[in-house]
C-alpha positions in Angstrom: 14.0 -15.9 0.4 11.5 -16.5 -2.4 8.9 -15.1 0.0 10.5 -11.7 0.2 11.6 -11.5 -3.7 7.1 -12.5 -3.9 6.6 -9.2 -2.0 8.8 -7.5 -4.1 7.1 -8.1 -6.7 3.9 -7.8 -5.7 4.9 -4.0 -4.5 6.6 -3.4 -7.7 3.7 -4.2 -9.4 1.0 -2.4 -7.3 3.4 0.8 -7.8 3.3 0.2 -11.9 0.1 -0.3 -11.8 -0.7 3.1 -9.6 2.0 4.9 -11.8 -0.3 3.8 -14.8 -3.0 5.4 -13.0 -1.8 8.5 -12.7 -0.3 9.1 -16.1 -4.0 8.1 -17.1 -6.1 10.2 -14.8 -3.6 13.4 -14.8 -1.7 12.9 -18.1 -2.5 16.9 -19.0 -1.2 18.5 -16.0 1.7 15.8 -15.9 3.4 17.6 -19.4 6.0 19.5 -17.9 7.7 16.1 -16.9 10.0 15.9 -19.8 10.5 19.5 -20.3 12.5 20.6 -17.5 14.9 22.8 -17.1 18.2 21.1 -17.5 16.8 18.5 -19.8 18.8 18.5 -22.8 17.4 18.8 -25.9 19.5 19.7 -29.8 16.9 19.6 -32.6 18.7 20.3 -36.1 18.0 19.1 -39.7 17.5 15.7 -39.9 18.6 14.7 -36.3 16.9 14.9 -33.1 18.8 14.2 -29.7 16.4 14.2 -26.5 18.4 13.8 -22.4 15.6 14.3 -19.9 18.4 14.3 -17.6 16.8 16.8 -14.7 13.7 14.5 -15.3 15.8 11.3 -14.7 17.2 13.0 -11.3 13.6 13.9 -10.4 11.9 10.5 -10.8 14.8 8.4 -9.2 14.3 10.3 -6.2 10.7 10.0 -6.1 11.0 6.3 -6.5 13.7 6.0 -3.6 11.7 7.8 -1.3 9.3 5.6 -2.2 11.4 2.6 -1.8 13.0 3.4 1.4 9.3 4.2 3.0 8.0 0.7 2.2 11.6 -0.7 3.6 10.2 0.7 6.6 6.9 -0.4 6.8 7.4 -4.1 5.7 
């Protein structure tokens, strides 16, 4: 058991760090990731509400494709 929950993390780290990568390496073409249609955003004197919620959607089903693929290969 504590083998598999080591592999985890292992993986989950390995993806963080790659993820890290990324936003490093492509951060300028990566901008339109928060400002996506259907993320809600009210901006009005003294208060500022941000809901990427079409970003939220986007990213959790990148990462379960990316989950479910190395289910498959471990």
């Amino acid at each position: 058991m504590l083998q598999n929950l080591g592999k985890y993390i292992l993986f989950t780290g390995i993806i963080l760090v790659v993820a890290g990568l990324i936003f490093m390496l492509w951060g300028e073409k990566l901008r339109w990731l928060g400002h996506l249609p259907g993320d809600i955003r009210i901006e009005r004197e003294h208060f500022r509400f941000y809901f990427p919620l079409t970003t939220m959607v986007l990213v959790s089903i990148v990462i379960t494709l990316i989950i479910n693929l190395l289910k498959k290969i471990l």
